[in-house]
N, C-alpha and C positions, 0 to 999 in steps of 0.2 A: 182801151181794149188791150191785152195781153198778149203776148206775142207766144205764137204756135211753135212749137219748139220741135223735129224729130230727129231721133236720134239711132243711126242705123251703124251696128256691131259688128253683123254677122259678116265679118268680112273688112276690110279697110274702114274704117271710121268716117262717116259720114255723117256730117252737122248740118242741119238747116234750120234757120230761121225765118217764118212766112212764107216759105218756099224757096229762098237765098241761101245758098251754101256759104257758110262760113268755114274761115282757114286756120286751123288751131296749129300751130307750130312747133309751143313747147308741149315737148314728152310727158313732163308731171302734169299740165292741165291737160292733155287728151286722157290721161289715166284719171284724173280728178271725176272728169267727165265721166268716163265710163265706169265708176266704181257709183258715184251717184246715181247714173241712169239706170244701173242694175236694181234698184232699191228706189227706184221712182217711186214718190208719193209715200215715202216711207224713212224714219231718220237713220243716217249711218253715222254712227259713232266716231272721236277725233282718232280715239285707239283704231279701230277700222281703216279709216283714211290710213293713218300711217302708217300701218303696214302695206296697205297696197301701194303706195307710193314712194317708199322708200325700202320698206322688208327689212334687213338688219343695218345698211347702209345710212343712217339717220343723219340731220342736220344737226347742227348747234343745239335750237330751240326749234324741235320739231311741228309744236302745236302753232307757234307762232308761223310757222312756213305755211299749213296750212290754210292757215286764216289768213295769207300774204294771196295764197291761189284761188282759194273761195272770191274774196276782194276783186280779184283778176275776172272770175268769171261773173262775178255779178256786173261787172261791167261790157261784158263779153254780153251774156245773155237777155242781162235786167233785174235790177236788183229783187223783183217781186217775184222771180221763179226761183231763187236759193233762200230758201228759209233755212232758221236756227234755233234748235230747240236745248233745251239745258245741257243734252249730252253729243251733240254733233249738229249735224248739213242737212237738208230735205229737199231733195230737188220737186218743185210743182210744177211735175208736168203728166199730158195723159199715158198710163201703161202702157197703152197700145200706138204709142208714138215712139215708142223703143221697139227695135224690131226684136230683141230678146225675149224683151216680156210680152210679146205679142207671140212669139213662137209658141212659149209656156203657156197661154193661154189657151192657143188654139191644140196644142196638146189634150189640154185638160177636155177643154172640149170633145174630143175625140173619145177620151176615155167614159165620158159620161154620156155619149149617146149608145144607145142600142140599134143603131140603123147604119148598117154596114155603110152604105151609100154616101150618107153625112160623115159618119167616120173619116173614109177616105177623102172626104172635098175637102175638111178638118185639115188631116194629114197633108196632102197635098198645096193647099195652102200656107201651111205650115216651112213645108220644105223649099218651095218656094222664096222664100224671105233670105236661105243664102246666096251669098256672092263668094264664099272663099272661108277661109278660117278664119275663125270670131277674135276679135282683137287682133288681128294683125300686124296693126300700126301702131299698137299700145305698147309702151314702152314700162311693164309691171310684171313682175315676178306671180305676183298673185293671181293676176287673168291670165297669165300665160299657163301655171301648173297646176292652177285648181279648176277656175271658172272654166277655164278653154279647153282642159279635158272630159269635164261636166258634160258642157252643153254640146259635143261631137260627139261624146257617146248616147245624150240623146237624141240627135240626127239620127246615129245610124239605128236606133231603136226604131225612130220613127218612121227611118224610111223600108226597115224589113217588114213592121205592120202593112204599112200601104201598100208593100208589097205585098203582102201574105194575102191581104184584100181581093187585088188586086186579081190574086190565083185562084180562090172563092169565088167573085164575078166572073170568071174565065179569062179566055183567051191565053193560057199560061205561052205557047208558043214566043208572043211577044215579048214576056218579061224574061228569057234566056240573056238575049243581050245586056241587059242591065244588071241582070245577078253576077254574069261573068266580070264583067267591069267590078261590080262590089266585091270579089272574091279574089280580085285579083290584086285591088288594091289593100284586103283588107284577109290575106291570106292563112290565118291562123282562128278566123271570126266563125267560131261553128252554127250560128243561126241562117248568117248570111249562106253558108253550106246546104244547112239541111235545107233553105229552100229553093235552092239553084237544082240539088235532089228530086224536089217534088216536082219542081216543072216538069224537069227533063220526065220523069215518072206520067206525069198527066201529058205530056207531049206526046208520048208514043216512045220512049226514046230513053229503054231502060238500060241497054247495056251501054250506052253513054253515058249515062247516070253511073253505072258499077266502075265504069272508067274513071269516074271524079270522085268517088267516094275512095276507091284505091290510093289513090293521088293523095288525097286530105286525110287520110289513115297516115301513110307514107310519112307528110308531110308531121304531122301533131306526133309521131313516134320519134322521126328526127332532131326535131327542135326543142320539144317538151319534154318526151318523154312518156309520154300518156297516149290513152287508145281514146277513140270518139268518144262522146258523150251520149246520153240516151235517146238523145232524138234521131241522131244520126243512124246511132244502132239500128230505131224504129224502123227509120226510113230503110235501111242496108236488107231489112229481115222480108220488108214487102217485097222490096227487087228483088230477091230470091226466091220467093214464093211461085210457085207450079202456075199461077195466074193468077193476074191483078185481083187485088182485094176491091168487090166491090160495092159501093157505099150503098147503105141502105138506108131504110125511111128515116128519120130522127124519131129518136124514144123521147116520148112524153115524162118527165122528171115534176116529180112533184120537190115544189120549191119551198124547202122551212122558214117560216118567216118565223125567228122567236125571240126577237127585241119585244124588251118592255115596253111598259107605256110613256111614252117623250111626257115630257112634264110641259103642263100648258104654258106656265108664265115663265117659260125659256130669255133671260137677260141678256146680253153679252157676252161678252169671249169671243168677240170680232177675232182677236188676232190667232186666237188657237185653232178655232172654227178653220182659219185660211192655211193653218200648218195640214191642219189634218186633209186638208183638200188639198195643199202640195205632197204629202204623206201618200198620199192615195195613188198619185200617178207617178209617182217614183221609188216608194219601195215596198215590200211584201209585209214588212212588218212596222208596228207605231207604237209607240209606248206612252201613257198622259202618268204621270205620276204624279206626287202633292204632298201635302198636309191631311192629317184627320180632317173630316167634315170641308175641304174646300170646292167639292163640287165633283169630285173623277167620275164619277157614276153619270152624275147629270148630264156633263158635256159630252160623253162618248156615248151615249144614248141618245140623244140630242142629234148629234152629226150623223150617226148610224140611220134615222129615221131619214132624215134631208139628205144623204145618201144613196137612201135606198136602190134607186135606180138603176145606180153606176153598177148595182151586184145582182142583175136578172138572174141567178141561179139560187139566189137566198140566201139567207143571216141566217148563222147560228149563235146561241149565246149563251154562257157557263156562266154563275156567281160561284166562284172557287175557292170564296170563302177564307181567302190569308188571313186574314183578320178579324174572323167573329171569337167572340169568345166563350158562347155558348155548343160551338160544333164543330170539329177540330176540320179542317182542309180539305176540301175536294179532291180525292188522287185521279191525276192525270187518266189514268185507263176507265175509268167512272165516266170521267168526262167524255171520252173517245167512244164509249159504249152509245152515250144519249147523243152523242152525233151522228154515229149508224144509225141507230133507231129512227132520230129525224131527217135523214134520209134517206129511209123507207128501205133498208139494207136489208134482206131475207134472213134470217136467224140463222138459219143453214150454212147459209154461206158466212157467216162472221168466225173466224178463229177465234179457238180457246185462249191462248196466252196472249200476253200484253203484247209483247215485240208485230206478234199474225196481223192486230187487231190494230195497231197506229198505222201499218205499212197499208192495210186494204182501208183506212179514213185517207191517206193521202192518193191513194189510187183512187179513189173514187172522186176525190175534190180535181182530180186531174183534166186540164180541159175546161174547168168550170169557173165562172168569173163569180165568187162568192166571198161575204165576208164573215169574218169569225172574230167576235166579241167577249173576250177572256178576261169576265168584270173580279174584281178585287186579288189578285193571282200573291200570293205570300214572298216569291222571289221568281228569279230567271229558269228554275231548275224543274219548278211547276208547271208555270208557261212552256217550257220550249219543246215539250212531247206532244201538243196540241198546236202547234203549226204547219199547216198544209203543204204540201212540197211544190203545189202547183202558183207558176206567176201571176196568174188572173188573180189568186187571191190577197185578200188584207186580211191581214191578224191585229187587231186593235186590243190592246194590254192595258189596264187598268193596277195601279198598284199605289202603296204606300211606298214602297221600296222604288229605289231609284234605276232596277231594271238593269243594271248594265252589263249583265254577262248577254243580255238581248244584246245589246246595241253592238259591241264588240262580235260576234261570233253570227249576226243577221245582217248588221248593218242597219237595225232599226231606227224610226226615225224619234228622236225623243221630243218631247213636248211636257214640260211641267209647267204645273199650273200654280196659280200666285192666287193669292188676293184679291179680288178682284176692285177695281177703280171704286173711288168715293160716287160716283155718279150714277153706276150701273149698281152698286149693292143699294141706293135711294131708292133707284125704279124700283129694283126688286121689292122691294117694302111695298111700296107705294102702289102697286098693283094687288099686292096682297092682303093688304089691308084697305083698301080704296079710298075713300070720299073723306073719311077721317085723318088718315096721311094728308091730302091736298090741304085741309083748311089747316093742318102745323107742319109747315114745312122744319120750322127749326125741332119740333119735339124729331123729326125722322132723321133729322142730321144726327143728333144726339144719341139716338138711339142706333143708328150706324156706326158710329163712333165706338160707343160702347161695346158691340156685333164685334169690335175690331174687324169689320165687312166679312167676317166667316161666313159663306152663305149656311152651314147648317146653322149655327147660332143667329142668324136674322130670319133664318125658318122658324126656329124653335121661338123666337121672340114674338115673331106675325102671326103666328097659331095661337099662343098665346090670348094678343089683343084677340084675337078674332073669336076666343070664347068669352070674352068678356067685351060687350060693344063698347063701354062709357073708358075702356083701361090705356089707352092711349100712354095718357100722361102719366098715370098710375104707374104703367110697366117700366118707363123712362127711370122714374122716380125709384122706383125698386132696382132695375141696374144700378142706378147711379150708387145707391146705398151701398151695393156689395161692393164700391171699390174697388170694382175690377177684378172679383173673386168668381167664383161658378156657382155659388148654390142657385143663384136667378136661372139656372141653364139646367138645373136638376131635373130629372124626369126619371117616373117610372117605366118606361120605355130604355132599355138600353142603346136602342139603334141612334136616337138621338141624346140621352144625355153627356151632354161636354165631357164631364169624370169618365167616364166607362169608355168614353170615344176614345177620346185620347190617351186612356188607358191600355187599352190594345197595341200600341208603339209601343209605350214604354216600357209594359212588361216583357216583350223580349228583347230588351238592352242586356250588355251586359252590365255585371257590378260598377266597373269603372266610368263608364259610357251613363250608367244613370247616374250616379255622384256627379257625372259633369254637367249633367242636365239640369239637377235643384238646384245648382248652384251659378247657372247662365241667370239662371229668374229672377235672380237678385243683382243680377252687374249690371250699373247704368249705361245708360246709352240705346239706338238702337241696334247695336252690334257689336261684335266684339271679333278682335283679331286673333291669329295663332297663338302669338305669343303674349297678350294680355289672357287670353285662355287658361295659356301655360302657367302663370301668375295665379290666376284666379283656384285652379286645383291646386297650386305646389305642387308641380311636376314641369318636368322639360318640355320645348317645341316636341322635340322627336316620339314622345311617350304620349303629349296631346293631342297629335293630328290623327291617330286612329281613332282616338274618341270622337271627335270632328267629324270623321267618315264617317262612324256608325253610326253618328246622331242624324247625317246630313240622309243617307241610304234610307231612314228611318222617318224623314221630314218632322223631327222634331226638331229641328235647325235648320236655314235655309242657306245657302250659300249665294248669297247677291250678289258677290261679285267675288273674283279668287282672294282667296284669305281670308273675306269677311262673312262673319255668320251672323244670322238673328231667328227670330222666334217673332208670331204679333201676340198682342197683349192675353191672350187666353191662353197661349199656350204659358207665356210667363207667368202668369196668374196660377196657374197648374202645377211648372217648377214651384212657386214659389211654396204654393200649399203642399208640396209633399217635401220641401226643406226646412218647414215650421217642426215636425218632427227631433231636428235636434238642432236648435235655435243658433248654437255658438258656432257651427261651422260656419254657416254665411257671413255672421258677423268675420271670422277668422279672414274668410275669403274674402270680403271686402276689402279687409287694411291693407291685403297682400297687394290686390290689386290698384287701389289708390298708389299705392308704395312706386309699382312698376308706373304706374301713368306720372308720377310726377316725376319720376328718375327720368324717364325718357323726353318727357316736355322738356327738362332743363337742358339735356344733352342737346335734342333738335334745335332749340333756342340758340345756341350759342354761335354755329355760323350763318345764322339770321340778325343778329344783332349789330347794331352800327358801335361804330369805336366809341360813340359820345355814352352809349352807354355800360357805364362801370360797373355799376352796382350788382353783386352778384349773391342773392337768397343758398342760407346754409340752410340745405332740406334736413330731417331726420334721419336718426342713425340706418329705423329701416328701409329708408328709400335712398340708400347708398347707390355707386356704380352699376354694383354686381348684379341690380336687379332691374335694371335698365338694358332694353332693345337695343342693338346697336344700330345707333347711328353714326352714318359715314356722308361729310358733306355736306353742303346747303341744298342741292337738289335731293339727296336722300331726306332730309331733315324738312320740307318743303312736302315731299311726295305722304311722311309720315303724320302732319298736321292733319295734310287734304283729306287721307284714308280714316284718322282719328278725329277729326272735330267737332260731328255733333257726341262724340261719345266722351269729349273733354268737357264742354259744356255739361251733358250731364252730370259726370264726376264730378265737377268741383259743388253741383248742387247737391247730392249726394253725400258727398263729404263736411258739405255746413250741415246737416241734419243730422248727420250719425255726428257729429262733433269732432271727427278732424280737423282741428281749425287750422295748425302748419299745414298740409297737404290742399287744404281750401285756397287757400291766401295764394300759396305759390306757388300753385296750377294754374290761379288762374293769373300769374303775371308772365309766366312762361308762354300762356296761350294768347295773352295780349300782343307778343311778340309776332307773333306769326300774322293771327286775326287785324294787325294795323295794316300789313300786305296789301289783304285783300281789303280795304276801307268797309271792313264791319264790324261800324261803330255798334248797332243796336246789338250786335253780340257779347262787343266791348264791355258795355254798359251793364249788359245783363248779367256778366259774369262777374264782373268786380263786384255790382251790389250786391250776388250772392256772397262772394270771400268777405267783405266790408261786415255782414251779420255773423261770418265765422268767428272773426278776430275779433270779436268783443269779450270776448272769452279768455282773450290773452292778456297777461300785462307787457304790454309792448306797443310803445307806439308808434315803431317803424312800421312795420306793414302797412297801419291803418294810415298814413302818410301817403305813402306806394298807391294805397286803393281809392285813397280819394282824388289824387291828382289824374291817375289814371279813368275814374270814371268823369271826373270834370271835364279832360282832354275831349271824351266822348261822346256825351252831353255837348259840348261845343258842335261839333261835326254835323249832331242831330239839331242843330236849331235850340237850344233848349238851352238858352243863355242864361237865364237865372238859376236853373238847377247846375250850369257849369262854374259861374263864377262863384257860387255858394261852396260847393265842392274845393274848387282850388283854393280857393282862403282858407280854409279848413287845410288843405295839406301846407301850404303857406306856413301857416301857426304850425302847423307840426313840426316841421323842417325845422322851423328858427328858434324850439326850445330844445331838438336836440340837436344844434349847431350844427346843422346837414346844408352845408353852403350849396353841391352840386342838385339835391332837391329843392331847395331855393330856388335856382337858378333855370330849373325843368321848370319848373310852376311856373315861376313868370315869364318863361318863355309862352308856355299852353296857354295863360293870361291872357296875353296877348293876341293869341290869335282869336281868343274869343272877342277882345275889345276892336279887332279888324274887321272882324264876320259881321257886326253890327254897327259898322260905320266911323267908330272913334277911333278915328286912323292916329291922333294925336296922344291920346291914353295909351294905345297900341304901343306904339315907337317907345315912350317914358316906360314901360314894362321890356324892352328890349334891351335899352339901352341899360336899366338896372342889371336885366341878367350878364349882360357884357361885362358889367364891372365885376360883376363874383366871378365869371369864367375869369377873367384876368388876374382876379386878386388869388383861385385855387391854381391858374396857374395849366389846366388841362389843355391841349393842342387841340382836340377834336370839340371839346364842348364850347372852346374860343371861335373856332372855325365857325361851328353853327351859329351861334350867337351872332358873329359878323358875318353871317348872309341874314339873320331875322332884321337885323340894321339896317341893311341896305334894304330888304324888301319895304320894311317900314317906310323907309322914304321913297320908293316908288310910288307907295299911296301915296304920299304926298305931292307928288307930280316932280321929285328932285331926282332927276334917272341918272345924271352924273353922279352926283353920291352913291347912287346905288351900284353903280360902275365901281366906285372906290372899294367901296366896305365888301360888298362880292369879292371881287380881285383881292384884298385881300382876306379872305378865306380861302380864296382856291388856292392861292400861293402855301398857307397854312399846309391845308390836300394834299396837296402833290406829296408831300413827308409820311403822308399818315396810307393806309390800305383802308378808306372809308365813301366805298365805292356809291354810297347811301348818301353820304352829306355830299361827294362830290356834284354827285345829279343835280340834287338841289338846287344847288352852287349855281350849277350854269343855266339850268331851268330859272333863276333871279336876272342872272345875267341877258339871256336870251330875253326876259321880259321888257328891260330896259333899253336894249339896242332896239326891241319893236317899238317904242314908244318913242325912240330918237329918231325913226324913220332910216336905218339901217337894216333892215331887213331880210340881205343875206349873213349878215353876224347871226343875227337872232334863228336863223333856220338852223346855222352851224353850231349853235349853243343849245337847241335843241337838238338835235339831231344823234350828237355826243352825248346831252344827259340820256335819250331812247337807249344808247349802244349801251349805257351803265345798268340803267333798269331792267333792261332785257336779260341781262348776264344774271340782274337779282333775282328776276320773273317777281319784278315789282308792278304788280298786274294796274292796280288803281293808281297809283303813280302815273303812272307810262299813260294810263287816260285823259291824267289832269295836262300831261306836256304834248301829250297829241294836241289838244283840244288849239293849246297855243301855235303848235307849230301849225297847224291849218290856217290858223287866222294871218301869220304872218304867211305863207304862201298866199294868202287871198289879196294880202297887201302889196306884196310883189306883181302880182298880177298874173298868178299859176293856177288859175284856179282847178284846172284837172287835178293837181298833185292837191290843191287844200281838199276836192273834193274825194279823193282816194283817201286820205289821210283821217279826215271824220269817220270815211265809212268804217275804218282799220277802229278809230275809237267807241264806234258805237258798237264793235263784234264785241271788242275787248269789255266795254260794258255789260253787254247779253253776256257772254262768257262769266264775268262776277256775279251775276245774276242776283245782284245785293240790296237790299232795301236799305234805303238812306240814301242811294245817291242821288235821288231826284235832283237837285237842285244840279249838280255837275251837268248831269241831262239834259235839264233843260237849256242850261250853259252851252253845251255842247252843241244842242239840236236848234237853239235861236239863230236867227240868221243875221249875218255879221253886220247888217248895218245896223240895227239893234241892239247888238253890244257894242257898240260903238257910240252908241246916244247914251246910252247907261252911265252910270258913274264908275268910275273905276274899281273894278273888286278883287278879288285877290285868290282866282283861281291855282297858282301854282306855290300854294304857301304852304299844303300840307307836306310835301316831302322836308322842306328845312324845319318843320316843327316840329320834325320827330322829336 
């Protein structure tokens, strides 16, 4: 059974578990706490995290601090209510077990019933749930100046509603004392004013009212600078009035309902669906913006319907036409015209001129809880003359454009819409085409795929099947043909054909803005950076990022994450066909951009690399310095792989097909460097055999030396012993006819670990011991070092752990001379294995412990896996098992954090329980770092 976890904010932080209050003491895990519970059932990012718990103050190794306190509370709470998904934390627990998101809740509620009654039980509930100011005892910059001024300005919202109610049901007499209290502590608050006004007004008790509106005039002229606001005025103009204004019947309003028709087989969009429902109750205006054909229309039609309720006065709805291209823009005053008209506005009364005629649509929206639907809107400047002045209302914004003189100048809430999930574009199919979809699931996969999940292009596909019953496979087979082109997506219909759709972007780019666009269609990878951008056009960072902005404004590029743009495959398919036009620039663009990616691998590369390796690839003359990103540091050089690597991997395949072959070869040995880090070998592999088919093309047989040992090494790691020791005899022979002693001496080092991985611990050693002799005969300090810790490992397989003491020792002795903070780890990570096998046990936590401090500084992530794995087992040996058991859990994050295929076998290493490695035969978990 899982343990009930609440967690109460609104006020001094209060933890309970099954009803047991727990005592959280450190400051960073009560912030920890409360940044996750904010985001219950929902993941918050490691970047998130640390800013709320540290803000510009950072640690050392900040992600690792993290994962030190997450650790903490999974032990705190249970390891099965902190989950970890690729990009951060998820606390599992229920919303309504935080009294925050219970607040928000009961908010929403309020806002969505029409029954004054429930409203206030809502509210009042709601307010309820404080104790004091939210986060109190949280020790974070970020609950303190964003969150905790957030959610006190929606108290005081919530609690002038329940009041406002409250003066509606009557009794106003009562609510005097409480207004005064709110006005007193919150003396500058003009709502809380205007309704302390109205009481005293429905109390009898007007020239007390003229008393305090003096007073708050007074007060807002002194301090501000300004006179009342309009409600106040309202209220000021009734007090003065010859006798009370009195209410009369309510006028019957006839209510526009003029939302389109919701589309029956409405999919997904869980998460936007829930923005626009926080949207709703917290600001006037929302904006969904997107790509051509990804759906804007659907979803805000969609929610508009399943809304409806929340807006008893009635939807209005304008297609404003930004983007047709058969009928130029809806003008704003057009629009304003067929909004009086639908609601039933006397013609008489409507002014002539534009300015008359926005001011009496906002006077009339005034009062009324209504939303307004402004489908396809060209920019901000269209939009914002058709927004209601009045709060009750939503303005829902539909656009290709990214809206943001909205957001800026309303405070609009924005919401762009993506691609939707491989799972939700399936259903989508699969309902649309029915019974034929269920009996091939794979032809719908494929045919999703193909969609690149654009719901208009899986529309245009499932109409499609659906006029032809037997075409299923047929249509598959027809995308598949075009290769990822659009003539499959052609229609005489322009509202649906792909070309014309997404033609409408692109013909208002400007010149430069569309030259950068055919020419993204061709850069491999899925995305690309500023300054490979900057490359790809020949032009600078500062001259590309405008292009950037106006493709991003535009969603012909997406900005996934700051810096990185991309496009999915249709829209690239699109660049691509309209930079067939004049064939030689892309090619142009391409070398340029190879040039930059391989400049900047080698720069990144260099303080990642261990002393043992020497060998340093002479790039081409055009991928000199100059054209190379600067990199500063092994953590700048580290941060630049992470941001670049599926888009190196592409490159260098990329570059074996356009016949780069130098650029091929030595990308991908620069990106081997980095990708050994993170133990991804299937990467390894996958990118050397592409460079291995470049260089066949070269007369040279270094490289192909370089790519075979290196895919061997990799091959080994994967289990795939016959393809690794094929490979390294192959670089073996290479080495030894062009008298390359220090590759020699790599090869039989990798040799050997493959002759370990499969049990010939004795072959192993005779491949170690060889390389030993070439490091001594070239003479190298660092490659001697390494060599004499493969020695000593060798013979810990062999059950000889004084020797291994020897030939370790000296190596580290070696170390100390040399700055090779890589081989030192190792080093002790050998040593540490052998005092555990001597039954020394706190040596071995201390040789551990040391190699941890080395890696950590590397952010030697896979590393630092392989020596947790041991220091647990020797804490399990000492008899600490808390600390062995904290220490796994630290490795299994660090695992999910690589989130690597191929490391099963470490895993399962890892996750077997130690008397089981213990009955095992001896293996030789901590041999990857000295193999380097």
């Amino acid at each position: 059974m899982s343990t009930r976890v609440e967690i109460d904010l609104l006020g001094p932080m209060r933890l309970r578990a099954d009803g047991r209050i727990l005592d959280v003491t450190t400051g960073r895990l009560r912030a920890l706490i409360a940044v996750l519970a904010l985001s219950a059932g929902r993941t918050v990012t490691v970047a998130q995290l640390i800013e709320a718990l540290w803000a510009e103050q950072l640690p050392a190794s900040p992600r690792r601090s993290v994962q030190t306190y997450v650790t903490r509370l999974r032990t705190l709470l249970g390891a099965d209510l902190i989950g970890t998904s690729a990009t951060g934390y998820v606390l599992h627990v229920d919303p309504d077990a935080v009294d925050v998101l219970r607040f928000q809740r009961l908010l929403e509620r309020a806002d969505g019933s029409a029954d004054p009654l429930r409203q206030r039980a809502h509210l009042t509930e709601a307010l309820a749930l404080w104790r004091g100011r939210p986060f109190d005892d949280v020790d974070s910059a970020w609950l303190a100046d964003i969150e905790g001024p957030r959610l006190a300005e929606r108290y005081l919202g919530a609690q002038e509603r329940r009041i406002a109610l409250d003066l509606e049901l009557g009794h106003p007499a009562d609510l005097v004392p409480e207004l005064r209290e709110l006005t007193a502590a919150h003396p500058l608050r003009e709502p809380a004013w205007a309704l302390l006004l109205e009481t005293l007004e429905r109390s009898g008790r007007r020239a007390e009212a003229l008393v305090q509106y003096e007073r708050m005039r007074a007060r807002l002229s002194t301090n501000l600078g300004v006179e009342p606001g309009p409600r106040l005025q309202a209220v000021y103009a009734r007090l003065l009035a010859p006798t009370p204004v009195r209410r009369t019947a309510p006028v019957v309003r006839r209510v526009p309902r003029q939302l389109p028709a919701d589309v029956p087989d409405f999919v997904g969009r869980h998460d936007a669906l829930a923005l626009l429902d926080h949207a709703a109750a917290t600001a006037p205006v929302a904006t969904v913006s997107g790509t051509a054909g990804v759906g804007k229309t659907t979803l805000a039609v969609h929610w508009a319907h399943t809304a409806s309720d929340r807006f008893p006065d009635g939807q209005l709805y304008v297609n404003l036409r930004g983007f047709d291209p058969d009928r130029p823009p809806v003008d704003p005053t057009d629009a304003i015209r067929g909004f009086l008209d639908a609601l039933r506005v006397p013609h008489e009364l409507i002014p002539a001129g534009a300015d008359g005629q926005a001011a009496l649509y906002r006077s009339v929206l005034a009062g009324r809880r209504l939303l307004v639907l402004l489908d396809n809107a060209r920019d901000a400047r269209q939009a914002r003359p058709l927004l209601p002045g009045s709060a009750g209302c939503l303005t829902l914004v539909t656009s290709r454009d990214q809206l943001t003189g909205l957001t800026a100048t309303t405070g609009a809430r924005t919401i762009t819409l993506d691609l939707p999930p491989v799972a939700d574009a399936r259903e989508l199919l699969m309902r649309r085409i029915g019974v034929r979809a269920a009996a091939a699931p794979h032809v719908v996969d494929e045919l999703v795929a193909l969609c690149a999940r654009l719901p208009l292009a899986l529309a245009v596909a499932a109409a499609r099947v659906a006029e032809q019953p037997e075409s299923l496979a047929y249509r598959v087979a027809e995308l598949r043909a075009a290769s990822g082109g659009l003539e499959a997506f052609a229609a005489d219909d322009a509202t649906i054909d792909l070309r014309s759709v997404f033609s409408w972007s692109y013909d208002g780019l400007s010149g430069p803005a569309a030259r950068l666009f055919r020419l993204a269609g061709s850069a491999p990878g899925p995305d690309i950076g500023v300054a490979a951008a900057a490359a790809l056009a020949g032009l600078d960072a500062d001259a590309v990022r405008p292009l950037l902005d106006e493709l991003t404004r535009a969603h012909l590029l997406t900005e996934h994450r700051p810096g990185r743009y991309g496009a999915h495959d249709l829209l690239r398919a699109y660049a691509t066909e309209l930079a067939e036009a004049a064939p030689t620039e892309p090619a142009l663009a391409l070398g340029r951009l190879l040039d930059h990616y391989l400049a900047t691998a080698l720069a990144a590369s260099r303080p990642l690399r261990s002393d043992r390796e020497t060998y340093e690839p002479v790039p081409p003359s055009t991928a000199g310095p100059e054209v190379a990103e600067r990199i500063v540091g092994a953590d700048a050089a580290r941060a630049w792989f992470a941001a670049e690597r599926r888009t190196l991997l592409a490159a260098v395949d990329a570059a074996t097909d356009r016949g780069y072959a130098v650029q091929a070869w030595q990308l991908a040995w620069a990106l081997t460097i980095d990708l050994d880090w993170r133990g991804r070998w299937r990467d390894i592999a996958r990118v050397n055999s592409s460079a291995l088919l470049a260089v066949r093309r070269l007369d040279d047989t270094e490289p192909t030396a370089h790519l075979h040992r290196l895919l061997g090494r990799a091959y080994g790691y994967l289990d795939r012993y016959d393809d690794a020791e094929a490979h390294l005899q192959r670089a073996l022979r290479l080495y030894a006819e062009r008298d390359d002693l220090v590759g020699q001496a790599r090869a039989l080092r990798s040799l050997g670990v493959v002759k370990e991985r499969t049990g010939r611990h004795h072959e192993s050693l005779d491949h170690d011991l060889a390389a030993l002799a070439l490091f001594r005969r070239i003479g190298q300090p660092a490659g001697l070092a390494g060599a004499l810790n493969a020695v000593g490992w060798g013979q810990a397989m062999l059950g000889n752990y004084q020797r291994t003491l020897e030939f370790a020792g000296q190596a580290l002795e070696i170390l100390r001379g040399l700055d090779d903070r890589l081989a030192e780890a190792a080093t002790l990570d050998t040593l540490g294995f052998a005092h555990h096998q001597l039954g020394a046990y706190d040596s071995a936590v201390d040789c551990f412990e040391r190699a941890l401090d080395l890696l950590r500084e590397l952010d030697g992530l896979y590393y630092e896996v392989v020596t947790l794995r041991k220091l647990a087992d020797s804490h399990e040996a000492a008899g600490d098992t808390a600390a062995a058991a904290q220490v796994r859990q630290l490795a299994v994050a660090a695992l999910d954090e690589l989130g690597e295929r191929g490391t099963e076998r470490l895993r399962a290493e890892l996750t077997a329980s130690v008397t089981a490695e213990r009955d095992e035969p001896p293996g030789r978990p901590g041999r990857q770092p000295a193999s380097r």
